[in-house]
Backbone as numpy.savetxt, mean C-alpha at the origin, in Angstrom:
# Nx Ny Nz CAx CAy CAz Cx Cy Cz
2.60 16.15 0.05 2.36 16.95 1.26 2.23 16.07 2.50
2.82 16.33 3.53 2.85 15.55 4.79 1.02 15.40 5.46
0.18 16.14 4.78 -1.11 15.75 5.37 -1.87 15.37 4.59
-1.58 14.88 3.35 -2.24 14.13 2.64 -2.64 12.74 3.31
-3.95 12.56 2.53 -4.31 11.38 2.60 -4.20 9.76 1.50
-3.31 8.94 2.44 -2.83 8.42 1.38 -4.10 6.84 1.13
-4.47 6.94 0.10 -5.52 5.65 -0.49 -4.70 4.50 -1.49
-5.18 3.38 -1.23 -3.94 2.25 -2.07 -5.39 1.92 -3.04
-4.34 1.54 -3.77 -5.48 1.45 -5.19 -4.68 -0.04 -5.77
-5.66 -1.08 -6.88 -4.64 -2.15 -6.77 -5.72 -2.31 -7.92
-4.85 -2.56 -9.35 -5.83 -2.58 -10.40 -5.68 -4.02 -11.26
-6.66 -4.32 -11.53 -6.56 -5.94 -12.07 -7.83 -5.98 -13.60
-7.50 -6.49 -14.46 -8.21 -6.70 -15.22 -9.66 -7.30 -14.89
-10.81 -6.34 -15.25 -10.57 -5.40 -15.45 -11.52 -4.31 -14.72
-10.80 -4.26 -13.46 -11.19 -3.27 -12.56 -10.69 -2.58 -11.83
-10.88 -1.80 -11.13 -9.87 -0.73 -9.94 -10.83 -1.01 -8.67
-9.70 -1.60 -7.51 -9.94 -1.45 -6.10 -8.86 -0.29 -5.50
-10.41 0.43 -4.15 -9.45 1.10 -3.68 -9.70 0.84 -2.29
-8.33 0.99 -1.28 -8.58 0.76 0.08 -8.53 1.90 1.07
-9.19 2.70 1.51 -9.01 4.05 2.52 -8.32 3.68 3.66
-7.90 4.19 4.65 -7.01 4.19 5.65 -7.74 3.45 6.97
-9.26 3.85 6.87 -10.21 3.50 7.80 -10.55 2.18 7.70
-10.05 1.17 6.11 -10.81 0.18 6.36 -11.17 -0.29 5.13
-12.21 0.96 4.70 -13.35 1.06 3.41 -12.47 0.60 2.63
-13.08 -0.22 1.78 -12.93 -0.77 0.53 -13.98 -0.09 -0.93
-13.77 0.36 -2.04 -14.47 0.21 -2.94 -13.65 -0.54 -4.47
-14.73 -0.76 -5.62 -14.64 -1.64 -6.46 -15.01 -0.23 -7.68
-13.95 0.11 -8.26 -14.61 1.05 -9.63 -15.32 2.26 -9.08
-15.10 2.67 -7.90 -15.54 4.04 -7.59 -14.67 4.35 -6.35
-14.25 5.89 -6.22 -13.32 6.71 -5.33 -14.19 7.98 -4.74
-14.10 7.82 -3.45 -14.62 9.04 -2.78 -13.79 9.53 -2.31
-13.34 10.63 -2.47 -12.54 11.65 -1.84 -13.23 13.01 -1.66
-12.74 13.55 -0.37 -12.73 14.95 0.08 -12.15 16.02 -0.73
-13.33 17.27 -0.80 -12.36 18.34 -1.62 -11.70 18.90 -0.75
-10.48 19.74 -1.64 -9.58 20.76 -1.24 -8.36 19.66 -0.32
-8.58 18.42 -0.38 -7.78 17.48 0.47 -6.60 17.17 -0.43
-5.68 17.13 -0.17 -4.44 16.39 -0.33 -4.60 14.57 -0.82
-4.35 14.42 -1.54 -4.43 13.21 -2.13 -3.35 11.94 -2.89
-3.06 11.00 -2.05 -1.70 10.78 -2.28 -2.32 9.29 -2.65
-2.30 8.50 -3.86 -2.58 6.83 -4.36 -1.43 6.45 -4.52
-1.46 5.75 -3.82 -0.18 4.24 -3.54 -0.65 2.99 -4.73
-0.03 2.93 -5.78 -1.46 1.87 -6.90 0.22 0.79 -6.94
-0.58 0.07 -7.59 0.42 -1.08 -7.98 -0.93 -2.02 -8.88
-0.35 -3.16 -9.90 -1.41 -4.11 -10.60 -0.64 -5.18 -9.89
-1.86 -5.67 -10.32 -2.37 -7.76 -9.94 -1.61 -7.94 -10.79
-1.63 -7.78 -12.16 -1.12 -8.52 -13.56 -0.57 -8.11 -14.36
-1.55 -6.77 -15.44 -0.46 -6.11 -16.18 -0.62 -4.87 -16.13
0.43 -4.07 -17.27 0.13 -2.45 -17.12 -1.01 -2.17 -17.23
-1.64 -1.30 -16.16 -2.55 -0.37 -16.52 -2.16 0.82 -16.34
-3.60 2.08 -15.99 -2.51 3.43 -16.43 -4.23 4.29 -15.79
-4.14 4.98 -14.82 -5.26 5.64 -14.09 -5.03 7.46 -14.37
-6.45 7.51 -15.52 -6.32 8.55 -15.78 -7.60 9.28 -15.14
-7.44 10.64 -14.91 -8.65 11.39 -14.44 -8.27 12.59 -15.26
-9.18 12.72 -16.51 -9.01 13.85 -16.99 -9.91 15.02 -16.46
-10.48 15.27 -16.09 -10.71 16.01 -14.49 -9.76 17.21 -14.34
-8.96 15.85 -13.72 -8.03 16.47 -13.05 -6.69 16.77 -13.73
-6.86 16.46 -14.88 -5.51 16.21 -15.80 -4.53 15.56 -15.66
-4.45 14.17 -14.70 -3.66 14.03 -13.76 -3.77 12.20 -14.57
-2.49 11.33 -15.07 -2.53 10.25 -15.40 -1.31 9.55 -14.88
-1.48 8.27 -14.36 0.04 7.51 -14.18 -0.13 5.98 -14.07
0.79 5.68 -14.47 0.86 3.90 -14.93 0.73 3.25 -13.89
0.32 2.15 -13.38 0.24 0.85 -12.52 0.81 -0.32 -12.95
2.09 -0.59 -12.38 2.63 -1.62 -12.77 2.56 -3.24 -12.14
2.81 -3.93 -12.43 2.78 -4.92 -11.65 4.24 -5.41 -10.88
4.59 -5.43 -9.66 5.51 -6.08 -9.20 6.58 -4.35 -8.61
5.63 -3.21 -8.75 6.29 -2.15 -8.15 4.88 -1.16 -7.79
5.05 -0.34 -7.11 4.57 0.87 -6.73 5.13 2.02 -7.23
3.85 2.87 -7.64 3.60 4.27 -8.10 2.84 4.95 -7.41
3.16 5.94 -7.21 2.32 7.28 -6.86 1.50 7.89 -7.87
0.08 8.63 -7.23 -0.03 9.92 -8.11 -0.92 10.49 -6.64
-1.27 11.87 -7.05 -1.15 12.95 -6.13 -1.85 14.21 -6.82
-3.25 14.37 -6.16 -3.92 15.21 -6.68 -4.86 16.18 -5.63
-5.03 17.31 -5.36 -6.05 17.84 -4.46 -6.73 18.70 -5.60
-8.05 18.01 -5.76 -9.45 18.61 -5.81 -10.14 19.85 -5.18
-10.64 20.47 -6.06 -10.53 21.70 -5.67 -12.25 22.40 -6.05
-12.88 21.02 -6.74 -14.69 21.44 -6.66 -14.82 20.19 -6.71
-16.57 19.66 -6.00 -16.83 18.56 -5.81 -17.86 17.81 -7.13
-18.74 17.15 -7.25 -18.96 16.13 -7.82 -18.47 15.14 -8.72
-19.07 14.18 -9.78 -19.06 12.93 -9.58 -17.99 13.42 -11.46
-16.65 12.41 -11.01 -15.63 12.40 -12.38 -16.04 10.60 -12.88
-15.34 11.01 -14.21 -14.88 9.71 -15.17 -13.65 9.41 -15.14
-13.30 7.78 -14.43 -11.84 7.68 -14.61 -11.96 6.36 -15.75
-10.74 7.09 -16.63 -10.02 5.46 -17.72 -8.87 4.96 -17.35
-8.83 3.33 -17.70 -7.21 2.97 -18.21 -7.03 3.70 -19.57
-5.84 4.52 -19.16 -5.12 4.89 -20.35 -4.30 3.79 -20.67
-4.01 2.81 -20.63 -3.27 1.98 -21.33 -3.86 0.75 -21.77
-3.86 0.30 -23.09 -4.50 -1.14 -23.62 -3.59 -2.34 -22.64
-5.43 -2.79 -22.15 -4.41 -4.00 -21.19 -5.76 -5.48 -21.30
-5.95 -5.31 -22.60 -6.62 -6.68 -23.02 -7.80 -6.33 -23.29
-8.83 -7.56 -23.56 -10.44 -7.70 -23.67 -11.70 -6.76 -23.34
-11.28 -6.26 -22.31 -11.99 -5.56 -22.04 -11.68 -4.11 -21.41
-11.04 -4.08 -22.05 -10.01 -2.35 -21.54 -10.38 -1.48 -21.91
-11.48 -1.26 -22.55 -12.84 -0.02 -22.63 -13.19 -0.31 -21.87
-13.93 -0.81 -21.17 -14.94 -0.89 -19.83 -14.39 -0.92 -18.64
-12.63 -0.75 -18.77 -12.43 -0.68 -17.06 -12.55 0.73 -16.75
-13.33 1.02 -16.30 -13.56 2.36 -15.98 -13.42 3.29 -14.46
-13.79 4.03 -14.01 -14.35 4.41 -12.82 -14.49 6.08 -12.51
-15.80 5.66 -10.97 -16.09 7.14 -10.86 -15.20 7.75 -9.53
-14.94 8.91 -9.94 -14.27 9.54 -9.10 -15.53 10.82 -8.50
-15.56 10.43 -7.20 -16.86 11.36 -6.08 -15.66 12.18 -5.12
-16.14 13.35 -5.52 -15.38 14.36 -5.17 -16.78 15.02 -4.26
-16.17 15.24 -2.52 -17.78 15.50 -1.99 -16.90 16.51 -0.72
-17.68 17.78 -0.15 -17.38 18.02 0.71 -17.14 17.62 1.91
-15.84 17.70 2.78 -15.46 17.28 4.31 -16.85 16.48 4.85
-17.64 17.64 5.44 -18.82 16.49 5.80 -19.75 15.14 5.39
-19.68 15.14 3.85 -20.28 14.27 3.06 -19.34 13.15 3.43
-18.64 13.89 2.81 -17.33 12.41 3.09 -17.09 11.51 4.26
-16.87 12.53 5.01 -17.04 11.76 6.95 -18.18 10.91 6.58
-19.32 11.53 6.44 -20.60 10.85 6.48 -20.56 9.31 6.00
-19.82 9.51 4.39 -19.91 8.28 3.60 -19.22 7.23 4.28
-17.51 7.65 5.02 -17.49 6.79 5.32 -18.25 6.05 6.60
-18.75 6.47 7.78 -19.48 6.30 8.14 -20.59 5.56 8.36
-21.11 5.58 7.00 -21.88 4.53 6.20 -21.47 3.58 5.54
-20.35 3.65 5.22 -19.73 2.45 4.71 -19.47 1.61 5.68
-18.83 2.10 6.58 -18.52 1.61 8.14 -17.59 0.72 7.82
-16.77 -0.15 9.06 -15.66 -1.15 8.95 -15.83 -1.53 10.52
-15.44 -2.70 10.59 -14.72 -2.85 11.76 -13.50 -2.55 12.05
-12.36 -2.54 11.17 -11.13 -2.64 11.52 -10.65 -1.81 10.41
-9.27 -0.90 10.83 -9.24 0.11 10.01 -7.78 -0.99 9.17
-7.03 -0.40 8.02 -6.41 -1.42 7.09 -5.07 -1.72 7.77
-4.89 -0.89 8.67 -3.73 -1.70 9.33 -3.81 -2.58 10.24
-5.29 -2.71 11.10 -5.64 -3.50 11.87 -6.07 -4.85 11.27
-6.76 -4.43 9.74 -6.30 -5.85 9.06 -5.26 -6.30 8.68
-4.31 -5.78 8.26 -3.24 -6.13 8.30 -2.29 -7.28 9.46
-2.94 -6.59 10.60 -2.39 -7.16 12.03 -3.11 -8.70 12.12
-4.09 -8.81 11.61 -4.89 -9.87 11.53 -4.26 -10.92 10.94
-3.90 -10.62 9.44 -3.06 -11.37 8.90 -1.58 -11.55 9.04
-0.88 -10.84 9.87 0.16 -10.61 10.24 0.30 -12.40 11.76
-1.12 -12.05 12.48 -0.93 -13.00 13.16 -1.75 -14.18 12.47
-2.11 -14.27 11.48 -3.35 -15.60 10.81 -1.48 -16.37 10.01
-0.88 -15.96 9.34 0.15 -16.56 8.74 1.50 -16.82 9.95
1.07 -16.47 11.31 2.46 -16.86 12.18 3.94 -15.77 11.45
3.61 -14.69 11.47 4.42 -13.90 11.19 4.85 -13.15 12.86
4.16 -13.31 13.36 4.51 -12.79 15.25 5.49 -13.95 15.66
5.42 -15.19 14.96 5.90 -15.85 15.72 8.01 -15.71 15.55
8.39 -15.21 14.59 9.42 -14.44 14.21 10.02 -13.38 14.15
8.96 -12.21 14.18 8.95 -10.92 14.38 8.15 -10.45 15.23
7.77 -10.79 16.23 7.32 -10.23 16.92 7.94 -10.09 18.33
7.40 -9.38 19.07 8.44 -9.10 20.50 8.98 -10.21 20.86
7.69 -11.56 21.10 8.41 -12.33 22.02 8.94 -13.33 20.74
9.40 -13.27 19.43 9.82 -13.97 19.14 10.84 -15.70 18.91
10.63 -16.63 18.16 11.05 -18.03 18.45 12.11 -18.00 17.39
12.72 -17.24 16.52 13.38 -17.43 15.09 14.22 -16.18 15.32
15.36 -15.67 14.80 16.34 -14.93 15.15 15.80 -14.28 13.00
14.77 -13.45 13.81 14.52 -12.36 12.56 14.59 -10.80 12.96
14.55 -10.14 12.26 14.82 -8.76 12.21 13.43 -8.32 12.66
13.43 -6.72 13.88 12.55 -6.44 14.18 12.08 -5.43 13.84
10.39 -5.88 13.70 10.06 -4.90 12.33 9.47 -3.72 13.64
9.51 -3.31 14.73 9.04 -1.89 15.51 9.71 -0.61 15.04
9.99 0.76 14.26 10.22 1.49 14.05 11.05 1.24 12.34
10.60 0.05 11.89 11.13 -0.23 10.49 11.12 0.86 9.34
9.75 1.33 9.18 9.06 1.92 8.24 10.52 3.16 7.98
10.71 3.62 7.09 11.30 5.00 6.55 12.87 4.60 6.84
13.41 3.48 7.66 14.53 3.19 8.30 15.75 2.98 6.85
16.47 3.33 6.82 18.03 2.46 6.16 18.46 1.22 6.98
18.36 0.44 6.14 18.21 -0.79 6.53 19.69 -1.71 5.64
20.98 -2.07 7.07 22.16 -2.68 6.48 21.71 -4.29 5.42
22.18 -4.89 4.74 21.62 -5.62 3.90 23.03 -6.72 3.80
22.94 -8.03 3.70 24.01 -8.86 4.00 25.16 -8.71 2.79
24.56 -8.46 1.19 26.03 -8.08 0.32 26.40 -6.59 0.43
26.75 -5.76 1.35 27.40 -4.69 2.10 26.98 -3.38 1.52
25.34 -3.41 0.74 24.64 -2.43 0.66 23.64 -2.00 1.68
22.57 -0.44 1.63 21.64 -0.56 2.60 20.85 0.23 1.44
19.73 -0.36 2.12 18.38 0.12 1.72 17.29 0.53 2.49
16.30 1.68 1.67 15.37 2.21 2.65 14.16 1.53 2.47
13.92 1.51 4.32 13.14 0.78 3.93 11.25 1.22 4.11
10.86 1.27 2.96 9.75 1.89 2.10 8.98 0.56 1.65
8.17 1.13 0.96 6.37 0.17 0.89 6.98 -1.02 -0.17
8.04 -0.44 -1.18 8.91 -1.83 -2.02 9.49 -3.05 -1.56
9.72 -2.03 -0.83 11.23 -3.14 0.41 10.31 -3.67 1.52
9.34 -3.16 1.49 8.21 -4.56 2.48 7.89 -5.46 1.67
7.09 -4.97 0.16 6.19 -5.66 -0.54 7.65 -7.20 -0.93
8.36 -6.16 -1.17 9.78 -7.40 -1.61 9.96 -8.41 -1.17
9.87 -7.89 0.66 10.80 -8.98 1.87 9.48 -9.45 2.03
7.88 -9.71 1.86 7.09 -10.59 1.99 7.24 -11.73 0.91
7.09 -11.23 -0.39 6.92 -11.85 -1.35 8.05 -12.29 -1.99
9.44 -11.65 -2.21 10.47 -12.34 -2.44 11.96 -11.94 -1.24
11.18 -12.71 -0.15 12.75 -12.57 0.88 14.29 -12.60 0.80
14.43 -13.64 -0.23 15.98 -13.49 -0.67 16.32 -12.49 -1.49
15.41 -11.69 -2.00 15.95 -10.71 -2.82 17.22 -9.87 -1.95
16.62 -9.00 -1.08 17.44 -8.46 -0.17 17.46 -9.31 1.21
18.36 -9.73 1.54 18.96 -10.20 3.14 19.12 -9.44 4.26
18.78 -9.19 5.12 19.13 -8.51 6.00 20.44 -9.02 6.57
21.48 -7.84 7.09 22.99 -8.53 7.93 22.36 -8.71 8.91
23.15 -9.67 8.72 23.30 -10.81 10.47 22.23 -11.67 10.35
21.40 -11.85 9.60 20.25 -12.49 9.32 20.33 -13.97 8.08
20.34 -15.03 8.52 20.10 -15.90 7.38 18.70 -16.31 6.67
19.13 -15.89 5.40 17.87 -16.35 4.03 16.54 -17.47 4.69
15.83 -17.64 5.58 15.43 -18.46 6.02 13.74 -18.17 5.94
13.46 -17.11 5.74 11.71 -16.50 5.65 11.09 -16.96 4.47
10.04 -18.14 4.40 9.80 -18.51 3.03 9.15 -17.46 2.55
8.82 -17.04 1.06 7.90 -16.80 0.05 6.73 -16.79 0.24
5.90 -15.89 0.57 4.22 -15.78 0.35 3.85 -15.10 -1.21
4.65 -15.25 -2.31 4.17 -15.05 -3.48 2.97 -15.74 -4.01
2.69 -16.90 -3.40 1.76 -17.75 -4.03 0.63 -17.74 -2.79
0.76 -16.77 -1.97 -0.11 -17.21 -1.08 -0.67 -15.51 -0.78
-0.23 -14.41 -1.07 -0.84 -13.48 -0.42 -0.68 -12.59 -2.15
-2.26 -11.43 -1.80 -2.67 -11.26 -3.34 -2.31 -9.87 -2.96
-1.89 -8.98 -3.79 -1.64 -7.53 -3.56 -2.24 -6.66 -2.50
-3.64 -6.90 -2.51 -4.01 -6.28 -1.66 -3.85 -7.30 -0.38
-3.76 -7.72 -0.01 -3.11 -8.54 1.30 -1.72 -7.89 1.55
-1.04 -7.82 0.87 0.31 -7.23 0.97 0.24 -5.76 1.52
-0.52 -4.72 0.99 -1.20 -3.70 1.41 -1.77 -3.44 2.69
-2.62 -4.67 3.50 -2.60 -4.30 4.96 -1.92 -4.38 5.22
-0.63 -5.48 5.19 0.23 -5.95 6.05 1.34 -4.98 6.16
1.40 -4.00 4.80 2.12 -3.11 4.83 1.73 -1.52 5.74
0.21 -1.51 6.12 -0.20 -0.60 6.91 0.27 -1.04 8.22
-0.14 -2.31 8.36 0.32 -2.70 9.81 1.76 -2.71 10.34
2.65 -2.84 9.03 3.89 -2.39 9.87 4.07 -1.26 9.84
3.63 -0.54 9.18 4.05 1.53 9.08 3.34 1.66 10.61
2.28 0.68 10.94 1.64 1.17 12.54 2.63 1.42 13.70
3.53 0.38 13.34 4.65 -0.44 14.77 5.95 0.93 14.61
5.40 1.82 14.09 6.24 3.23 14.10 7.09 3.38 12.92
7.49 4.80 12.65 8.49 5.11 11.58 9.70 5.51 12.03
10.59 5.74 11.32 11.72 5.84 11.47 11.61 7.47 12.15
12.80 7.76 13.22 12.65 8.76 14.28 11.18 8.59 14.97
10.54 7.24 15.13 9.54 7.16 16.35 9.98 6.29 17.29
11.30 6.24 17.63 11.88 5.27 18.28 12.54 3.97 17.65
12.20 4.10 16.17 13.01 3.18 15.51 14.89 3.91 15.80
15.77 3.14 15.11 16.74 3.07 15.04 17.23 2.88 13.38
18.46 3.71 12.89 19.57 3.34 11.54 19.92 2.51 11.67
19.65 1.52 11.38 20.92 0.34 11.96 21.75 -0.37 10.19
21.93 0.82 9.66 22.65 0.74 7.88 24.00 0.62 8.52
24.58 0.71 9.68 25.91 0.58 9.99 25.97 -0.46 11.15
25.06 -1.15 11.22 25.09 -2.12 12.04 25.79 -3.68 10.92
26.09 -4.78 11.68 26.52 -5.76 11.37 25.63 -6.62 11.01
């Protein structure tokens, strides 16, 4: 649903983080609003896991090195049991978590109390300028790179004479493995932050460019460009 709220979730042996839009961070527990639209962006650190809420009847795998969805609106409030449904080592009974299902106001409230300074795309922006990534992509750029302002949702031309859309993969990709896809007109030249930025790092940075607009916000197709 276009008014869902979308939460990134990033699961690692053997625990579940989740990141809200505002900022909030939690470790093995989820607060969400009832009757809300609910959209988890998950991906793993390492290996399969698998986020079940029998609740909600609602289960789906976390892989490592891709993104999954799942998508649920709650429909009465208090406090659920979430499991890995999938054996993923030593301690894979105990990765657990609670799912807090609380009315509109509670929720405002919580986060509230949780508070942030900076909401996850503004961290994102942080690290966007802490690694010299402005200094290539950004307006006033020094390096003849592709500009990421209206990127998000875009078809995007690609140098062996395919295009691709470009979505939360095709960011996580072009941070962590740049030569995979090339951009045309663009030479292979953006090193690798595989060894340097951890999933959830990848995750602001990926809020922060969905910030710089989506496709029809003044971005441009440029799948037929050179």
């Amino acid at each position: 649903p276009p008014d869902a709220m979308e939460i990134q979730v990033v699961a690692k042996q053997w625990m579940w983080k989740f990141q809200h839009p505002g900022g909030q961070r939690e470790i093995n527990t989820l607060h969400v609003p009832v009757d809300q639209p609910i959209k988890l962006n998950m991906i793993s650190q390492d290996v399969i896991h698998s986020l079940y809420f029998p609740a909600l009847r609602v289960k789906q795998d976390l892989l490592p090195g891709r993104y999954t969805q799942l998508w649920f609106r709650a429909s009465k409030t208090g406090r659920f049991q979430a499991y890995c449904a999938e054996y993923c080592g030593t301690d894979h009974s105990r990765m657990l978590a609670d799912l807090v299902i609380q009315p509109a106001q509670e929720y405002a409230a919580w986060l509230e109390q949780v508070g942030t300074s900076e909401s996850l795309a503004d961290q994102g922006g942080a690290l966007f300028r802490q690694f010299g990534c402005s200094g290539c992509h950004g307006a006033a750029n020094v390096a003849h790179a592709p500009n990421l302002a209206g990127l998000y949702g875009r078809r995007v031309a690609l140098q062996n004479g395919e295009s691709v859309l470009a979505d939360d993969g095709y960011i996580r990709d072009s941070i962590l493995l740049p030569n995979k896809q090339v951009v045309a007109g663009f030479e292979p030249i953006m090193p690798s932050f595989g060894n340097v930025l951890d999933e959830e790092a990848v995750l602001r940075l990926t809020a922060y460019i969905k910030s710089l607009g989506h496709a029809g916000e003044g971005g441009q197709d440029d799948s037929d460009q050179p």
